[in-house]
C-alpha positions as CSV (number, residue, x, y, z in Angstrom):
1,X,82.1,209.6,46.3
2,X,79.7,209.4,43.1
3,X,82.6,207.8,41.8
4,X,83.3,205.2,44.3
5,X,79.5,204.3,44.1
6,X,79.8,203.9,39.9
7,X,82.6,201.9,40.2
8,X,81.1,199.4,42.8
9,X,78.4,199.4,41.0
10,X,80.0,198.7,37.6
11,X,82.3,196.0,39.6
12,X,79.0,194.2,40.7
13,X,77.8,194.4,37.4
14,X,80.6,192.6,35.8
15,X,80.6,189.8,38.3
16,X,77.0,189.5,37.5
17,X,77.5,188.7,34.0
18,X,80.1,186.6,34.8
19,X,78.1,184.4,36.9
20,X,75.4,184.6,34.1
21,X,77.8,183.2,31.6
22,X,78.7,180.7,34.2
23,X,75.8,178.5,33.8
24,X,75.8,175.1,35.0
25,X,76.8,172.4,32.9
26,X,74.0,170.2,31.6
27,X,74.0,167.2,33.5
28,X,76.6,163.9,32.6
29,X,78.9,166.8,30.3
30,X,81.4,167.2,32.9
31,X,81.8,162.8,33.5
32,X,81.8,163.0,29.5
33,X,84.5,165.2,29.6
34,X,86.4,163.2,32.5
35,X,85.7,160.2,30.6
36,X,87.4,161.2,27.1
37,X,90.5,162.6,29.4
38,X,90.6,159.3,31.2
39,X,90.8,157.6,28.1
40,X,93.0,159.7,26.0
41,X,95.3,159.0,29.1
42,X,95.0,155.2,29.3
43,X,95.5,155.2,25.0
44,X,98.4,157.3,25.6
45,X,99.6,154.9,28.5
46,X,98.3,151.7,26.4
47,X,100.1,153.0,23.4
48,X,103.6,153.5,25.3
49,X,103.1,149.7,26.2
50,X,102.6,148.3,23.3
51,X,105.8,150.5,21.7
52,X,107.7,148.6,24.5
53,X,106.0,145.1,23.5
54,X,106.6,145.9,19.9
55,X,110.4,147.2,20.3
56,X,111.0,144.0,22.5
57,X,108.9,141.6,19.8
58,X,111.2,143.3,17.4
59,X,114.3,142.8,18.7
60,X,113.1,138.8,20.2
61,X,112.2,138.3,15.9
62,X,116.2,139.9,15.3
63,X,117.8,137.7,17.7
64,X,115.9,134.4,16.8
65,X,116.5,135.5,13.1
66,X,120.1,135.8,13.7
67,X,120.4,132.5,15.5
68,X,118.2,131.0,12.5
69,X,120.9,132.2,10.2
70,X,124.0,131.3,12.6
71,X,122.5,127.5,12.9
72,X,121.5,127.7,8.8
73,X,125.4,128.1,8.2
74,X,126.9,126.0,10.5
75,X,124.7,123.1,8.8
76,X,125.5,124.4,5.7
77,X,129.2,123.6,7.1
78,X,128.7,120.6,8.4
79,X,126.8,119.3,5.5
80,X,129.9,120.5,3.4
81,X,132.5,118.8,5.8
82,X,130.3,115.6,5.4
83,X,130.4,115.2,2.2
84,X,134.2,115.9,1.8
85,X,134.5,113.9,4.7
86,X,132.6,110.5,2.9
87,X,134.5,111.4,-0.4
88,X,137.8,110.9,1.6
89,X,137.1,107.7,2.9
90,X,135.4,106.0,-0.5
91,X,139.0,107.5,-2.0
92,X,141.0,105.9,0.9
93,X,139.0,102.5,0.4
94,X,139.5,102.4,-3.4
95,X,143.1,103.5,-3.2
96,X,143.5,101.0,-0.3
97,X,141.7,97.9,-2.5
98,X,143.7,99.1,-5.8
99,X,147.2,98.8,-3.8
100,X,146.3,95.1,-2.9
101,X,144.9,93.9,-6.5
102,X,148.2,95.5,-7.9
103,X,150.1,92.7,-7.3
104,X,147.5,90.3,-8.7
105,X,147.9,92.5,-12.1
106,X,151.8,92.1,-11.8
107,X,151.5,88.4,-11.9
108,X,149.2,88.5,-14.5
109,X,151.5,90.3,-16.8
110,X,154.1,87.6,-15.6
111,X,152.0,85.0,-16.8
112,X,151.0,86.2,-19.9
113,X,154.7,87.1,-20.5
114,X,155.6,83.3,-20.1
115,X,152.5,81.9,-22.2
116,X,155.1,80.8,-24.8
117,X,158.1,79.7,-22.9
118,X,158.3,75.9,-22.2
119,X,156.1,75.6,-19.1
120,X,153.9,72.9,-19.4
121,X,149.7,73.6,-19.4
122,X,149.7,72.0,-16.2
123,X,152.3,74.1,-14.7
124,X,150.5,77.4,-16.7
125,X,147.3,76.2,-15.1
126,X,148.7,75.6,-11.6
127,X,149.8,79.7,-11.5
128,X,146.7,81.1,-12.8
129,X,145.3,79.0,-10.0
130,X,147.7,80.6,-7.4
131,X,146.4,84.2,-9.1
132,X,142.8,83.5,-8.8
133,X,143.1,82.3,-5.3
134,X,145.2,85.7,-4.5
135,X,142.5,87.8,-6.0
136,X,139.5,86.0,-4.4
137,X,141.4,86.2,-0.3
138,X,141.5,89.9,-1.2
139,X,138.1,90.4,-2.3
140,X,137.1,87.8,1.2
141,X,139.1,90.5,3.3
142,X,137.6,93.3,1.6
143,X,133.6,92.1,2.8
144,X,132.9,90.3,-0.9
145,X,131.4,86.5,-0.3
146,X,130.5,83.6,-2.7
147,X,126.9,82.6,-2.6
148,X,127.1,78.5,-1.6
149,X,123.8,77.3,-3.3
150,X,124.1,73.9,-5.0
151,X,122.0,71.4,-2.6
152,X,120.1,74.1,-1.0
153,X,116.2,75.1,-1.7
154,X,115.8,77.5,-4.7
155,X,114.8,81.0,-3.3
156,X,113.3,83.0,-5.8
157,X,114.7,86.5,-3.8
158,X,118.2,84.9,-3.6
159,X,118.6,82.9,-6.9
160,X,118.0,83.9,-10.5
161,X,116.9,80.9,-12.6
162,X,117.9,79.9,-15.6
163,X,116.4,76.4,-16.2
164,X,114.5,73.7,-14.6
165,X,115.6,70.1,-15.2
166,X,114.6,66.5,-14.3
167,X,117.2,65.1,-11.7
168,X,117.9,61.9,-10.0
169,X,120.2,63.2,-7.3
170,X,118.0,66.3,-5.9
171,X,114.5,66.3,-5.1
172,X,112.2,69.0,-6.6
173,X,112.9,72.6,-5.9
174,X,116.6,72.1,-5.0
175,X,119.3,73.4,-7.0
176,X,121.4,71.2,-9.3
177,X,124.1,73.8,-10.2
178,X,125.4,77.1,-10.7
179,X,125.8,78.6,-14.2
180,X,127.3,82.3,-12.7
181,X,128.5,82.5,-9.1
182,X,126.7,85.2,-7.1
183,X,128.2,87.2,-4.1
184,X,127.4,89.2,-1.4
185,X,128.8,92.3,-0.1
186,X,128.8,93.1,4.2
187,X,125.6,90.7,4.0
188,X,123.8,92.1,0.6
189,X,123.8,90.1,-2.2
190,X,125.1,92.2,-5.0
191,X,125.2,89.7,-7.8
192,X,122.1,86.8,-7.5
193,X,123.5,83.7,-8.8
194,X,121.8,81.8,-11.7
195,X,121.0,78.4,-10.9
196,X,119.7,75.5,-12.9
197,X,116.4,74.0,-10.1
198,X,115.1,70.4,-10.2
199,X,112.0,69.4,-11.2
């Protein structure tokens, strides 16, 4: 029985201490200790969004960077087929205007061939006529144009002057004559005639 009593006794004891070292937490430490596990849990929960943000702002920069490159070479291409495209045609043009002066060169040779046989100067004259007028219908149905500017106002942006003169037939500020033809090109004047202006 003694023994029953010590061990009671010894069990009360120990539940004693144990409530002693239980004391009560100072006041606020238990939210403080709440607080820090509700916010190691939102970090953790914050921190697992913003991987899945970051992953899908990762892979949003990979795709946009892959269509940036995809669009870079197809210009690259198109730029390319452009060019070789615009080199075809001027080559097509020029071949194009080269096959219709060839005939013009042809009977230039002829003439030149003939200089000394007995054609007249007249008749010499009369061919290289012919030529001329061959060579300027191609050059009309190619886009070229002769400048008509005797008897019109001088314009300093359309006519190159040469001289001024004192004339009887024009009034002041018309031109009197050419001295070199100018032409225009699909409506730009490529070569500005020089003129000689009345006074």
């Amino acid at each position: 029985m003694n023994d029953k009593k010590k061990k009671t006794k010894k069990h009360l004891d120990d539940m004693k201490t144990k409530k002693e070292n239980l004391k009560e937490p100072e006041s606020g430490t238990l939210n403080e200790e709440n607080d820090a596990n509700h916010d190691e849990v939102m970090e953790e929960v914050i921190s697992k969004k913003e991987s899945k943000k970051h992953i899908n702002y990762k892979k949003e920069l990979e795709d946009l960077n892959e269509k940036y490159l995809r669009l870079l070479a197809e210009y690259d291409n198109f730029r390319k087929r452009s060019a070789r495209e615009i080199e075809n045609l001027f080559k097509t043009a020029t071949v194009n205007l080269i096959k219709e002066l060839l005939p013009i060169l042809d009977n230039l040779d002829l003439a030149t061939e003939h200089k000394d046989n007995k054609t007249t100067l007249e008749e010499y004259v009369k061919g290289i006529t012919l030529i001329e007028d061959q060579l300027r219908d191609i050059l009309a149905r190619s886009g070229l144009e002769h400048l008509e500017v005797v008897g019109k106002p001088f314009d300093p942006n359309l006519h190159d002057a040469v001289m001024q003169i004192e004339s009887d037939g024009y009034e002041s500020g018309i031109v009197t004559s050419e001295t070199q033809k100018g032409y225009m090109f699909s409506g730009t004047v490529i070569r500005h005639p020089k003129v000689i202006v009345s006074k």
